[in-house]
N, C-alpha and C positions, 0 to 999 in steps of 0.2 A: 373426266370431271370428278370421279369419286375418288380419287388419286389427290388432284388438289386439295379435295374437305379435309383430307385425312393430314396432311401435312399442317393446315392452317389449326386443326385439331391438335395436334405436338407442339405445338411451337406456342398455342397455351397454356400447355403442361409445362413446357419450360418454363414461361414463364411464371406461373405459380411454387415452382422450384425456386425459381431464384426467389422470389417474393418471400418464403418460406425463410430461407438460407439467410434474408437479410434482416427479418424479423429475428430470428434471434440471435442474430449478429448484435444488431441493437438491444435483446433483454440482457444478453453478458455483458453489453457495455456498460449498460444500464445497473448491474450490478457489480462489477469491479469498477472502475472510474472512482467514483468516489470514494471508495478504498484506498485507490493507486494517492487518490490527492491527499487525504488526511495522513497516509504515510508518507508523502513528501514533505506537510507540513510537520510531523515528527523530527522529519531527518533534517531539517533546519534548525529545528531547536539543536539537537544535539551537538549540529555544529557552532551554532550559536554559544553553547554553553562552554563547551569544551574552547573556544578563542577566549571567554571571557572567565576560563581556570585558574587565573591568576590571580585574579581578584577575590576569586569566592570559594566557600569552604565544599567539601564533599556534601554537606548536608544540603545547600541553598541549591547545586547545579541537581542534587536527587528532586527535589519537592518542587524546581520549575518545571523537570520532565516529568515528574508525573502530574503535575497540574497539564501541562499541556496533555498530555494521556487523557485525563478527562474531558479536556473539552472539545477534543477529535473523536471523542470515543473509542476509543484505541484500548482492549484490554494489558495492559500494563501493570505491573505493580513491581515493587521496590528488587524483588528478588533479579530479576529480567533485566534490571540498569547496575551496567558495572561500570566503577572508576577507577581508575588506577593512577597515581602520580608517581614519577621519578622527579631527579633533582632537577631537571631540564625540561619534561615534559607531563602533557595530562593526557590521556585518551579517555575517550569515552564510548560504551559499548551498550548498543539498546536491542535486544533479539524476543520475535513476540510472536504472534501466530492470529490473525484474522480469519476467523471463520465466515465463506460466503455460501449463506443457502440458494441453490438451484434446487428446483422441484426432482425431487428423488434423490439428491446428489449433494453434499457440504464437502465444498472445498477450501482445505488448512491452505492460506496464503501467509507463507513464513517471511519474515522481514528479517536483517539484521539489518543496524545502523552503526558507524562506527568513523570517530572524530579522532583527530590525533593533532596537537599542536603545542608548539612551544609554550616555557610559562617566563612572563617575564618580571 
């Protein structure tokens, strides 16, 4: 009989392990997620911009990306967006570094982004 307590005893340990393991499963989600998504909406623009290089000067495709930088919160600034045009093509090139705080612990989540398309 003291056999069985002792088992039904571990088997809440474990349980509280996992429970543990999912909790902060869930606070890192909690802190990247929303990172992972304001970088996807970056990376949209860029490609956005970089299709519509044909139309617009080096200046207009810089100050949409870094308007949209602002409003992700994304530190960004002009140095970090590169443009390059040949006679046939524009790419466009966005590399940046999101800092996430974990208690004890700031982890550099480095992004590059990079567009490449005909200009017509």
């Amino acid at each position: 009989m003291s056999r069985s307590r002792r088992q039904r005893g571990e088997g809440q340990l474990g349980c509280l392990v996992g429970v543990v393991f999912m909790l902060i499963g869930v606070f890192i989600a909690y802190k990247m997620i929303p990172v992972k998504v304001r970088a996807a909406e970056m990376r949209q623009e860029v490609v956005d911009q970089a299709k519509a290089g044909g139309m617009r000067s080096d200046e207009r495709i810089m100050a949409a990306i870094l308007r949209k930088a602002e409003e992700e919160s994304l530190p960004i600034t002009s140095d970090q967006v590169k443009i390059h045009r040949t006679q046939n093509t524009i790419s466009v090139d966005v590399d940046y570094v999101v800092p996430v705080d974990f208690p004890g612990y700031k982890y550099m989540w480095e992004f590059h982004h990079h567009a490449e398309n005909p200009m017509f």
